[in-house]
LUMDOLUM-789280 format. One record per residue (C-alpha): residue in three letters; x, y, z. Coordinates in steps of 0.5 Angstrom, whole numbers, plus 500, padded with zeros to 3 digits. Each point is the difference from the previous one (the first is absolute). Example, Ala and Ser with C-alpha at 12.3 -4.5 7.8 and 13.67 -1.06 7.14 Angstrom:
2
R   rest    c1    c2    c3
R    ALA   525   491   516
R    SER   502   507   498
This chain:
761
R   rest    c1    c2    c3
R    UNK   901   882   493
R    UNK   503   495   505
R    UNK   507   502   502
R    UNK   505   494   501
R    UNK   506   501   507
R    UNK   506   499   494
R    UNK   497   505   496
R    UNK   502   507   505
R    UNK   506   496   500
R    UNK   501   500   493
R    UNK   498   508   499
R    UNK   506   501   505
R    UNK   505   498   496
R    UNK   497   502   493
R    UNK   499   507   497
R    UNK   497   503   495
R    UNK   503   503   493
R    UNK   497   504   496
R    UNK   503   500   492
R    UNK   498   505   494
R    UNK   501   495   493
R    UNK   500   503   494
R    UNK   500   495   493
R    UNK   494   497   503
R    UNK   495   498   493
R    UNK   496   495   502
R    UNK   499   494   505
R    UNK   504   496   498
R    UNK   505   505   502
R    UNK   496   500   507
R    UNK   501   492   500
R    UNK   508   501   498
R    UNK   501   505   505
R    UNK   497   496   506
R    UNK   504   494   498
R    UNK   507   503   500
R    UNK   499   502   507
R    UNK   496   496   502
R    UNK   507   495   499
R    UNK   503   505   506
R    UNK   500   496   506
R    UNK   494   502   504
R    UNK   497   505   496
R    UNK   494   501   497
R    UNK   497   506   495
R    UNK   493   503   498
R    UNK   502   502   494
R    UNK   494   507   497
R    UNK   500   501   492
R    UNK   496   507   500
R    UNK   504   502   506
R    UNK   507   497   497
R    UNK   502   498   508
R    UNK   502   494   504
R    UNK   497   499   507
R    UNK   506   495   502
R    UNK   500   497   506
R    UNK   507   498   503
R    UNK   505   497   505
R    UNK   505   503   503
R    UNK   506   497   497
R    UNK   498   504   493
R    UNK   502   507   498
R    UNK   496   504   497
R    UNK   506   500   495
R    UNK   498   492   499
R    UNK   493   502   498
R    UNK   501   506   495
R    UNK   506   496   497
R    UNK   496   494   499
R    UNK   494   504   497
R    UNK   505   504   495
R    UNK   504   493   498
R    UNK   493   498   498
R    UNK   500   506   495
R    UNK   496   505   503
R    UNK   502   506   504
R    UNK   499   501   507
R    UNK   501   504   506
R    UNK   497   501   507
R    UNK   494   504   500
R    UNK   501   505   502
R    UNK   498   502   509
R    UNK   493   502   501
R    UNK   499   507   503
R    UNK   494   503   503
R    UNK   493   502   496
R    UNK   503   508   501
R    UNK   503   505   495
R    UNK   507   499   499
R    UNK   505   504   499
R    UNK   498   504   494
R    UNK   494   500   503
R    UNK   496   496   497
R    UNK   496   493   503
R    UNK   504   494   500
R    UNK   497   494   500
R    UNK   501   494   504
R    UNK   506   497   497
R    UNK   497   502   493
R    UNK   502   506   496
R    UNK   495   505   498
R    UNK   498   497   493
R    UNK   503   493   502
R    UNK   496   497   497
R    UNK   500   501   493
R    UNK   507   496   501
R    UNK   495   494   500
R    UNK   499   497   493
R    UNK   506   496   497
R    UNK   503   501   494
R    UNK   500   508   502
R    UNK   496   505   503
R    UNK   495   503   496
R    UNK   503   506   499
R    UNK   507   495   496
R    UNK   495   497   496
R    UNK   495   506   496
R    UNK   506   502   496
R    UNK   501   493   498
R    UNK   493   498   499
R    UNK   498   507   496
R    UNK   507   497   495
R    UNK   497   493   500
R    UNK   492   503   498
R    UNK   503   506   495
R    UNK   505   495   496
R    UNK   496   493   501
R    UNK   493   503   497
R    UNK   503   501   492
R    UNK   504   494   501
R    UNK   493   496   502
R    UNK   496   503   495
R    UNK   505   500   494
R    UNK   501   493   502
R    UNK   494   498   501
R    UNK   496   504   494
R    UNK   503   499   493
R    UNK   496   507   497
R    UNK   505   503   504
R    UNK   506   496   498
R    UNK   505   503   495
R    UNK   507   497   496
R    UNK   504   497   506
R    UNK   496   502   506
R    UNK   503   494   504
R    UNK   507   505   500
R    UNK   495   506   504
R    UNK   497   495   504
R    UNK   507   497   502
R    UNK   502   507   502
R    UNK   494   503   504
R    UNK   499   493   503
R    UNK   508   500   503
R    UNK   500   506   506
R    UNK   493   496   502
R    UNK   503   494   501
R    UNK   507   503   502
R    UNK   498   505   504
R    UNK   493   500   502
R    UNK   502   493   502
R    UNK   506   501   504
R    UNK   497   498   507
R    UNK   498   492   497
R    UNK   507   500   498
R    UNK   504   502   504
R    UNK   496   496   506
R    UNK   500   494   496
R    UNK   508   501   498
R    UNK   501   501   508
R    UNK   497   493   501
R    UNK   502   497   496
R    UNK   507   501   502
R    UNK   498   495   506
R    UNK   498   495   496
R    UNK   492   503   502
R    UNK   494   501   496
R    UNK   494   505   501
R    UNK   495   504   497
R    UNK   504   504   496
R    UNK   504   495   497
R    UNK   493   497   498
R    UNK   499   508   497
R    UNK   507   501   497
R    UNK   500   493   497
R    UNK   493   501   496
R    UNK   502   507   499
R    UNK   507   499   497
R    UNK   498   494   496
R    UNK   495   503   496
R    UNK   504   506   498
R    UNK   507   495   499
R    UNK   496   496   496
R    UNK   496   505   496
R    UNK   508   504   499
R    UNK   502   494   497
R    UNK   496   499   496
R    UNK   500   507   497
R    UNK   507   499   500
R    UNK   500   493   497
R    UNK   495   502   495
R    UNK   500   508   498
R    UNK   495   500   496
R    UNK   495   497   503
R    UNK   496   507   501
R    UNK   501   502   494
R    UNK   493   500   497
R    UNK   494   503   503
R    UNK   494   498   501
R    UNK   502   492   502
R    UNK   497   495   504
R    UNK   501   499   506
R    UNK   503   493   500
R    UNK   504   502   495
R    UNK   505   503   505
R    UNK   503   498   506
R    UNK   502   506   504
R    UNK   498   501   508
R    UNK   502   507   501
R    UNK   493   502   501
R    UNK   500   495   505
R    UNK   506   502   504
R    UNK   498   507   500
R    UNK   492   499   502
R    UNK   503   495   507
R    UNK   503   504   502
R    UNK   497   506   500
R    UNK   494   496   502
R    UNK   504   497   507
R    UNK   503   507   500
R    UNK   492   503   501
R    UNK   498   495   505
R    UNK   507   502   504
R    UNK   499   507   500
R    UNK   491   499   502
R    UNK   503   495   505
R    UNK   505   505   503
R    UNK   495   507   500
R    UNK   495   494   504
R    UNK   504   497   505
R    UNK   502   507   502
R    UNK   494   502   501
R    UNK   499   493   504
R    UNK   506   502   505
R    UNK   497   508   500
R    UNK   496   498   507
R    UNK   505   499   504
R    UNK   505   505   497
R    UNK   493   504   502
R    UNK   500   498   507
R    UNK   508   501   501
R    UNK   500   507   497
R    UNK   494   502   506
R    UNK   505   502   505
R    UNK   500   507   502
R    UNK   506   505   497
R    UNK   500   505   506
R    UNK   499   500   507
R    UNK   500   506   505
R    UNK   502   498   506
R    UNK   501   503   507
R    UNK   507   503   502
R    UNK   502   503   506
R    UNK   503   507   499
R    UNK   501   506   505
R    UNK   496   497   505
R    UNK   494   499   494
R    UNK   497   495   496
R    UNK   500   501   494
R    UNK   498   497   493
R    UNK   506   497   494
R    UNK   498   496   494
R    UNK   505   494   498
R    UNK   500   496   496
R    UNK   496   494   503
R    UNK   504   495   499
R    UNK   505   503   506
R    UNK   495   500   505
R    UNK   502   495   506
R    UNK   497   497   506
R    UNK   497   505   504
R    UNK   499   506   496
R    UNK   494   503   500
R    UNK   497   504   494
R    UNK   494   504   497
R    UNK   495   497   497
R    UNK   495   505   497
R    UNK   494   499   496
R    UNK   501   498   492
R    UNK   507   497   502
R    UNK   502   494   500
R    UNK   503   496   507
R    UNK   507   499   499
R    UNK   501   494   504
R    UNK   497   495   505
R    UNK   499   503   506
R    UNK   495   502   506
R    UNK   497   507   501
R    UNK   502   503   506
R    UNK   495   507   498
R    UNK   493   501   497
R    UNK   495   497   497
R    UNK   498   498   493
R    UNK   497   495   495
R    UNK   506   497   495
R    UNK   499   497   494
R    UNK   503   492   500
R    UNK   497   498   493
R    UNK   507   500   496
R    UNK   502   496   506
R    UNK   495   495   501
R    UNK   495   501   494
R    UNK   494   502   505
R    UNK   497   507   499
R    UNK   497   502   505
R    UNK   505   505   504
R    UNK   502   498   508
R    UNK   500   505   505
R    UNK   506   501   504
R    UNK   502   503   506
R    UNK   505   500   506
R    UNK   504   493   501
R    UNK   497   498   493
R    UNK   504   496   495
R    UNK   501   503   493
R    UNK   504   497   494
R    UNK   504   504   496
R    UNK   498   501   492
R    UNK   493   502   503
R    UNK   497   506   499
R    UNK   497   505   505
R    UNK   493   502   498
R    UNK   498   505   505
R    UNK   503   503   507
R    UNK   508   502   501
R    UNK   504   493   504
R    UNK   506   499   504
R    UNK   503   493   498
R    UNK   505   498   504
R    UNK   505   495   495
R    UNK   500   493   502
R    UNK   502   496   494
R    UNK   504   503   495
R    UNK   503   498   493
R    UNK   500   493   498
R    UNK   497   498   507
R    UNK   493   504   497
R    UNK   494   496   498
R    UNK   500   503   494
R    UNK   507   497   499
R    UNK   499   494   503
R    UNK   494   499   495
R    UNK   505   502   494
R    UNK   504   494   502
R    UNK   494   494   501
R    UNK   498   503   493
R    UNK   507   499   497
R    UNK   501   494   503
R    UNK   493   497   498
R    UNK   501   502   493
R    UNK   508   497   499
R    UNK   497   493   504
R    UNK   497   495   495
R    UNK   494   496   501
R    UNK   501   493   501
R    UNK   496   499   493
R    UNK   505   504   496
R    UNK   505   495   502
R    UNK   496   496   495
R    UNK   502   505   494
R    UNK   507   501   502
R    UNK   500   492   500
R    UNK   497   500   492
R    UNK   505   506   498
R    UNK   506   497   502
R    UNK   499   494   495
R    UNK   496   503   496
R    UNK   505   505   495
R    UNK   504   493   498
R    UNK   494   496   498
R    UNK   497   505   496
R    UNK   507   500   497
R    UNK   500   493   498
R    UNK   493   501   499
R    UNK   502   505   494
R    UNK   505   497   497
R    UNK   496   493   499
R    UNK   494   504   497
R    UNK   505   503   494
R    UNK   503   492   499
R    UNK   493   497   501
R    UNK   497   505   494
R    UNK   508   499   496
R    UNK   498   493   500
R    UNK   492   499   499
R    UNK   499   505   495
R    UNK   507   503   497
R    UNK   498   507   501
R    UNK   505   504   503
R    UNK   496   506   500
R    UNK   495   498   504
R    UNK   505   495   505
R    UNK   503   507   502
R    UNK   494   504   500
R    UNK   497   494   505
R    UNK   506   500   504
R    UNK   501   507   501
R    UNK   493   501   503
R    UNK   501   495   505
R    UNK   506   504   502
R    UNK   496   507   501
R    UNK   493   496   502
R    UNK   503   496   506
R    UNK   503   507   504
R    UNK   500   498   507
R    UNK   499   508   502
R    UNK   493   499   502
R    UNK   502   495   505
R    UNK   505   505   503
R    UNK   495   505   501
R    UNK   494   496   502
R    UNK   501   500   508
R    UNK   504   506   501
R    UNK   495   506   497
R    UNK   495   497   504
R    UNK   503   500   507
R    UNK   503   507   498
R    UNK   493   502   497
R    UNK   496   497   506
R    UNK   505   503   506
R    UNK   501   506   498
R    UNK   491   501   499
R    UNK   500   496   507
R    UNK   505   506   502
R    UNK   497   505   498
R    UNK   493   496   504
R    UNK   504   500   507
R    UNK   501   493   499
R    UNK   507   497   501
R    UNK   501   492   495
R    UNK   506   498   504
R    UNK   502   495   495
R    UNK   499   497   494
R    UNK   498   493   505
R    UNK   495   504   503
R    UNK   496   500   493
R    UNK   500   492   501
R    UNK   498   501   506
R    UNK   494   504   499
R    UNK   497   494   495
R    UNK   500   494   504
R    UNK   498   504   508
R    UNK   493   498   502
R    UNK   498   502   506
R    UNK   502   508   504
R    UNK   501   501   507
R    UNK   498   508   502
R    UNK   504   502   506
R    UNK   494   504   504
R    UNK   503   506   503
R    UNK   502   505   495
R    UNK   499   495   494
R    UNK   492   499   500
R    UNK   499   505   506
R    UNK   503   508   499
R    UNK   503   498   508
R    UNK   497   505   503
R    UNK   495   501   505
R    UNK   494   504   499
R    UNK   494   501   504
R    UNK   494   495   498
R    UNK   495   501   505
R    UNK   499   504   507
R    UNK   496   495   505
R    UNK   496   506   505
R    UNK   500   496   507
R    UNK   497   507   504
R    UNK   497   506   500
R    UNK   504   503   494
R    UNK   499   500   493
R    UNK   504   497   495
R    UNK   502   505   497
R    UNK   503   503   506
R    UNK   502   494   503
R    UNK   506   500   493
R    UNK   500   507   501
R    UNK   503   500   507
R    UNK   504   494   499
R    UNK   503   503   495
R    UNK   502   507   503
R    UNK   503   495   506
R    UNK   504   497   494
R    UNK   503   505   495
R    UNK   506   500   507
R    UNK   502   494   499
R    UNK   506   498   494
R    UNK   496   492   500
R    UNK   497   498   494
R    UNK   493   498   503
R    UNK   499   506   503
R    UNK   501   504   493
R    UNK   496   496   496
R    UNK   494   502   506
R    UNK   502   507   499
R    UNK   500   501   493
R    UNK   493   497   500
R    UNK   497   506   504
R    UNK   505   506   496
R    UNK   496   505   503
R    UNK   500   498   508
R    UNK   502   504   506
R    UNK   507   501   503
R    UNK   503   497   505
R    UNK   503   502   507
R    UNK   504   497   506
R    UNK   502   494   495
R    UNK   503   494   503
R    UNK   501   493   498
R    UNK   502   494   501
R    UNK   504   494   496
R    UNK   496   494   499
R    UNK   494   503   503
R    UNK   496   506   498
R    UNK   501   508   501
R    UNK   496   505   504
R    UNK   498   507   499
R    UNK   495   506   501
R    UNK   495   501   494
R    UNK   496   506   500
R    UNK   499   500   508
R    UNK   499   492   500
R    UNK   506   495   502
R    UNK   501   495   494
R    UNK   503   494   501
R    UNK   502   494   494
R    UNK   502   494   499
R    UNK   501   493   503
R    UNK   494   497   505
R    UNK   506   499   506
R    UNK   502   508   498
R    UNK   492   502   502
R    UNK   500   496   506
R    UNK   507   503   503
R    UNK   496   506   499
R    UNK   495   498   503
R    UNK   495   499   495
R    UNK   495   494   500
R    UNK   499   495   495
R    UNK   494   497   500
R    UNK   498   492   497
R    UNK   496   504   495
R    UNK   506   504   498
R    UNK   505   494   499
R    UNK   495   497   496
R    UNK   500   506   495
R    UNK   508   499   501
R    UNK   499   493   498
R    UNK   494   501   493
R    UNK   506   505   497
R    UNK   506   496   501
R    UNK   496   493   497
R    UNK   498   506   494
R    UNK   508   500   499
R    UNK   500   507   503
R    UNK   505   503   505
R    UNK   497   504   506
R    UNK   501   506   504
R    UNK   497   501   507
R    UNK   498   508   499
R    UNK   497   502   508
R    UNK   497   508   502
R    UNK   501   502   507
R    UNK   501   492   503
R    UNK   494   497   497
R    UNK   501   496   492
R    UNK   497   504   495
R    UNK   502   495   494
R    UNK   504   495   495
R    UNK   505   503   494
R    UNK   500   494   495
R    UNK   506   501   495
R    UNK   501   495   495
R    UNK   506   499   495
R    UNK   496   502   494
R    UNK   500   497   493
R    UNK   504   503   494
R    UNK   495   502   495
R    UNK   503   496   495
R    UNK   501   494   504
R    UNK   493   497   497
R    UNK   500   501   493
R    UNK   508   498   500
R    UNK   498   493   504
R    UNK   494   499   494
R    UNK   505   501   495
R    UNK   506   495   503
R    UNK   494   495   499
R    UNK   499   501   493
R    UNK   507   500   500
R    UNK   498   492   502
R    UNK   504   501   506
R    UNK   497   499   507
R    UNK   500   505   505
R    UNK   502   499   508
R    UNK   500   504   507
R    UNK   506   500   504
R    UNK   500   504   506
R    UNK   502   500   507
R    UNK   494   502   503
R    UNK   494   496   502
R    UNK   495   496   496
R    UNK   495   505   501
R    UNK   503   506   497
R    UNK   503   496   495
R    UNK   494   496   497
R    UNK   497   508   500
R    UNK   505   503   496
R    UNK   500   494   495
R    UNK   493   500   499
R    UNK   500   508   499
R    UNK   506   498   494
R    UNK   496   493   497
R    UNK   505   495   503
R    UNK   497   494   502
R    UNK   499   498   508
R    UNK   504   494   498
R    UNK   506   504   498
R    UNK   501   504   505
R    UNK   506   498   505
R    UNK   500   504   506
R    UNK   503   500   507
R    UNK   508   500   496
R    UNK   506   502   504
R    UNK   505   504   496
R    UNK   504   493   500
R    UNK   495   496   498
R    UNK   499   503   493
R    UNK   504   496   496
R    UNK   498   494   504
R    UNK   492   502   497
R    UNK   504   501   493
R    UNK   504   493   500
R    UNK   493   496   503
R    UNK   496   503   493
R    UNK   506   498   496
R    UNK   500   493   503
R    UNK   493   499   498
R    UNK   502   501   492
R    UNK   499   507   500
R    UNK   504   505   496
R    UNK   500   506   505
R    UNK   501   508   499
R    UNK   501   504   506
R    UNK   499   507   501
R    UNK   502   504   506
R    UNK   504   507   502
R    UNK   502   499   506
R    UNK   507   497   504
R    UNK   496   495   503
R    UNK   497   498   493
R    UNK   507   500   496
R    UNK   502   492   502
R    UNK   493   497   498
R    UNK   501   504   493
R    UNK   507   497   499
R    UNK   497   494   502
R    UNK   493   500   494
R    UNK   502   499   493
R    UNK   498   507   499
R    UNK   502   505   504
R    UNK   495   507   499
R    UNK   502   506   505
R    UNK   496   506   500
R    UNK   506   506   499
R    UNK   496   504   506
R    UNK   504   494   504
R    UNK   506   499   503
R    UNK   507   500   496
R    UNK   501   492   503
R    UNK   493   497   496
R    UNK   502   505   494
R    UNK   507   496   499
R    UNK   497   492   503
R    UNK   494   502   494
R    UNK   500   498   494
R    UNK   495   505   497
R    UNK   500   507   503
R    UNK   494   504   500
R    UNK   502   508   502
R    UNK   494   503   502
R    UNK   495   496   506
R    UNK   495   498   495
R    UNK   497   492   500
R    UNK   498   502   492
R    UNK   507   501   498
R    UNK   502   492   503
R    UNK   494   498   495
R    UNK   503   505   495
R    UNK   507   498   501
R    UNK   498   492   499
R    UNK   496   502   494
R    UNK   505   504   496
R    UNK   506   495   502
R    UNK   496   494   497
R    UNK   498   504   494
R    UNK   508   501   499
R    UNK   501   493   501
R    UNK   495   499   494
R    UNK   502   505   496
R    UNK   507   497   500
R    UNK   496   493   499
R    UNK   498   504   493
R    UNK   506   502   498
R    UNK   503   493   500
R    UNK   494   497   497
R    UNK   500   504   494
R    UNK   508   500   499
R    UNK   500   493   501
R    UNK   494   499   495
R    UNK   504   505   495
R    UNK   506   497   499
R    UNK   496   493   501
R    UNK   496   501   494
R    UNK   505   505   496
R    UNK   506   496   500
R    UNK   497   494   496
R    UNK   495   504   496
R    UNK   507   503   497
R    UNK   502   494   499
R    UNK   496   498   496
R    UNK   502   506   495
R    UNK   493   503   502
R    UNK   502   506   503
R    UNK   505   505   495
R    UNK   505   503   506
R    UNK   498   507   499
R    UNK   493   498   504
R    UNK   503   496   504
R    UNK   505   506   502
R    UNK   493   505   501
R    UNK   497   494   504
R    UNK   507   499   505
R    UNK   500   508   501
R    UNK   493   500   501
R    UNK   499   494   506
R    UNK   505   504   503
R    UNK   496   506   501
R    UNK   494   495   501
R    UNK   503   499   506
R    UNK   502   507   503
R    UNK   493   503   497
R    UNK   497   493   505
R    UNK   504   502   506
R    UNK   499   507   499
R    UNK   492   499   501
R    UNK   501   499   507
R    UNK   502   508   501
R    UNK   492   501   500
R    UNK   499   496   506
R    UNK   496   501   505
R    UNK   498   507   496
């Protein structure tokens, strides 16, 4: 994503405002909505069927009462979300989530919640089913049957329709047309016709056992559309709840409770509170079993937490002094001390509710498409309507079926699928990503996903864990390997350097170590076990008088062409050997690489070390020599990214460090490992929260999977309405099937995103 000079400027005089929209059926509601504040000067809206929301984006010089009152004016209800709280208990203790309430999204399904709409179904199922079969099966038919029908039919497509109607009616109040007016005409029609020609002509139903053409009444159908449409509204509402229930998982994470440490009487001691009044700077006790109740860094002891409901990874990271832990995982062994550094809606566990919603309220440039056709598409169907039932009039005479055919137009044609095509996708694919530790930042990004080529891996910390481990002890003297690591490691455990405790965790059982000295640059002293030990630096041996040889510097000169970073280690003034550490490669580095490939992309090494160094650890992963881009300072990065670009690649970079946040700016995808730092997660497009590379295969995998998955939906919706709409026409299609196949494309749709729930299981 490559950022323009006007677009800061831009963003400054802009805002953000969030709306939850009530009335909303379906996307010619969407596109309606879009439009009317899209005519505010300099305002731009995203507007969420399933989520019934609006990201708009606006200028200064419009109030948030311009937009509610411009949403309200187009016929639906409006109001500003309400302000987001921090992932913790609320005050009645239990969790709040991020800007969403507990259940929040069951609000989701237009035309109600399915809670609002079981006891209009199960009237519509109980009265509907008598009026279909006495209807339809003439042995059951009795002396003026059509009076019965009349009465069971009229609570169905009163009552149980009230919704298509009072959408229809609102919208037709300003002079607009959607779904529901479709429904609500086709629906009316038939009872209305069918009413008068019960009224016109009492006696119609007076005989039992008639032919089916002997009659003209449409009662059944009526009642059989809307019990059908209800159906399917009612599976769309329990399905696109269970779409949004990862993320409202993963807001209800957060811890209820902490106990912090106070000052009383001169003595520490333990508090609970709620987690959500801790401030920064608080420490509070963490023990086994419980969950970490902010981001923080421990201050005392020693354990092993488990991070996989943050960043999908099972196996537990050991943690200790000085290391960072993040609220909302869960302590699995010994008793911690964290000191608070972020607390409520700064956490990573609120800073991912947010990029989820975000991603989920977004729209995906492709659904631009589906909004484009909704707007246009209820008004044509109308005409569409009225010119079959005049078509069948003039060619053939026969009112019945002139009707019939136009009002299974009107049922067939319903745009509903059309709306839910790309929302319960994206909301389906991020809330799976979030629970994977995967972070879709836009809907755009799916785009992206698709059309990148080439991936660029940042090698410290990305490919390479970025920490030192010892690979190899060169013996330059009389001492044994294992007693040259052993010595150099009791010289180094004294000393804070991150080399110097990668050398003493490779020998855990050496000896201690006295009259410990160092000094910065250079190397460290001490006396191990009656001998003096030095470490270090060639020119900090030599200030102590100790010789290199020729023969020692050319050991020197093997390790480092081998990639290795060497430490002198000499006994009592003379060299006993070479320590080589190199920065290790992550397990899962290889295997990740090799499914990038078959991802089709082609992997590249960008680091700041030598060539040397660089060509072994792409060799270790399967990059190819070519591929690798050594000797690159920080700023030359995005540099190395825009070359690739100019050469007609589409680039994804991946990288977790401040150094690497302008390169993935820069790349047309950005991937930030979430281990990284706060500045290459918000320049990043994608974030993974763990430190693996196999989730950046896994991120690009489940991204372009939920762009096909839209892709689906949209084909099949189009294909519907294309194929059913003249089929209806041509009087092939009796509106009753026609309302069970509408109903059942809908949910169609939903079943087909919701299948993205088992990804990566």
């Amino acid at each position: 994503m490559t950022t323009e000079p006007d677009v800061a400027e831009a963003a400054a005089t802009t805002r953000t405002v969030e709306l939850d929209i009530q009335g909303m059926t379906c996307a010619s509601c969407v596109g309606r909505v879009e439009r009317k504040l899209g005519k505010l000067d300099g305002v731009e809206a995203s507007v969420n069927l399933p989520l019934e929301s609006a990201v708009v984006t606006a200028p200064a010089h419009i109030s948030d009462e311009d937009i509610v009152n411009t949403v309200n004016a187009t016929g639906y209800t409006a109001q500003l979300k309400k302000p987001q709280h921090a992932p913790g208990p609320s005050s009645d203790g239990e969790p709040a989530a991020d800007g969403l309430e507990a259940g929040g999204h069951e609000h989701m399904s237009h035309g109600g919640t399915a809670t609002q709409l079981r006891p209009r179904l199960i009237t519509a199922a109980v009265l509907t089913v008598p009026v279909f079969l006495i209807s339809m099966i003439p042995a059951l038919q009795f002396p003026h049957w059509g009076w019965v029908v009349l009465a069971l039919s009229t609570p169905v497509v009163t009552w149980s329709a009230w919704s298509f109607h009072k959408a229809a009616a609102i919208n037709a109040r300003h002079y607009s047309s959607t779904m529901d007016t479709l429904v609500s005409i086709g629906v009316t029609a038939a009872y209305l016709f069918s009413l008068g020609q019960l009224l016109a002509d009492p006696m119609v139903t007076a005989h039992v056992g008639m032919d089916m053409s002997a009659h003209a009444l449409y009662f059944e159908v009526a009642a059989v559309v809307v019990t059908f449409l209800l159906l399917g509204r009612y599976l769309e509402a329990n399905a696109k709840q269970r779409a949004g229930d990862a993320l409202k998982s993963l807001l209800n994470l957060g811890a209820k409770d902490a106990t912090v440490l106070r000052e009383r009487n001169g003595e520490r001691v333990e508090v609970k509170v709620p987690a959500s009044s801790l401030v920064h700077g608080d420490e509070f006790v963490v023990r086994p079993g419980e969950k970490i109740a902010t981001d923080g860094f421990v201050v005392d002891g020693r354990s092993a937490v488990d991070t996989s409901l943050i960043t999908g990874e099972s196996l537990p990271v050991e943690v200790g002094p000085d290391s960072t832990v993040t609220g909302a995982t869960i302590n699995t062994s010994g008793r911690l001390i964290v000191r608070a550094t972020r607390v409520g809606s700064e956490t990573t566990l609120a800073q991912m509710g947010r990029l989820v919603s975000q991603a989920q309220s977004g729209k995906a440039p492709i659904a631009r498409l589906a909004d484009r056709i909704s707007a246009v598409f209820v008004p044509v169907v109308l005409v569409i309507a009225v010119l079959t039932f005049v078509a069948w009039i003039v060619f053939s005479g026969d009112v019945q079926a002139a009707f019939t055919a136009a009002v299974a137009v009107l049922v067939i044609a319903c745009p509903c699928a059309l709306g839910l095509a790309t929302p319960t996708a994206l909301l389906t694919g991020t809330g799976r990503g979030a629970q994977l530790g995967i972070l879709i930042r836009g809907p755009q990004v799916l785009e992206d996903t698709r059309t990148v080529d080439t991936i660029v891996l940042d090698k410290t910390g990305t490919v390479t864990s970025g920490k030192l481990a010892v690979t190899d002890v060169v013996v330059l003297g009389s001492h044994g390997r294992d007693e040259v690591l052993a010595l150099a490691a009791a010289v180094e455990s004294a000393s804070e350097h991150p080399i110097a405790q990668a050398i003493a965790a490779a020998s855990p059982g050496h000896p201690r170590v006295s009259d410990f000295t160092s000094s910065a640059g250079g190397g460290v002293r001490g006396t191990v076990e009656g001998s003096t030990v030095l470490a270090g630096r060639a020119g900090w041996l030599e200030e102590n008088d100790v010789v290199i040889t020729d023969a020692h510097r050319s050991a020197l000169s093997a390790a480092q062409e081998a990639g290795s970073t060497a430490i002198w280690v000499a006994v009592n003034g003379e060299v006993a050997g070479l320590v080589s550490l190199q920065d290790t490669v992550k397990e899962s580095s290889a295997a990740a690489i090799a499914r990038l490939k078959e991802l089709g992309l082609r992997p590249m090494l960008l680091t700041g070390d030598n060539a040397a160094v660089a060509r072994k650890i792409a060799a270790e992963v399967g990059i190819a020599p070519e591929d690798v881009m050594a000797d690159v300072l920080p700023e030359g990065k995005v540099d190395a990214v825009k070359r690739l670009q100019s050469g007609g690649a589409t680039v994804a970079m991946a990288g977790d460090g401040v150094n690497d946040a302008a390169a993935l700016a820069q790349a047309d995808l950005g991937i930030a490992m979430g281990s990284g730092t706060d500045v290459a997660i918000e320049a990043a497009d994608l974030t993974v929260m763990g430190n693996s590379l196999e989730q950046v295969a896994q991120a690009i995998e489940l991204s372009r999977k939920t762009l096909g998955t839209i892709k689906a939906n949209l084909f099949w919706a189009f294909f519907y309405n294309t194929i059913g709409i003249p089929v209806a026409a041509l009087g092939l299609l009796n509106p009753m099937i026609a309302g069970a196949a509408m109903a059942a494309s809908s949910v169609l749709v939903v079943a087909n995103s919701l299948r993205l729930r088992r990804f990566g299981k």
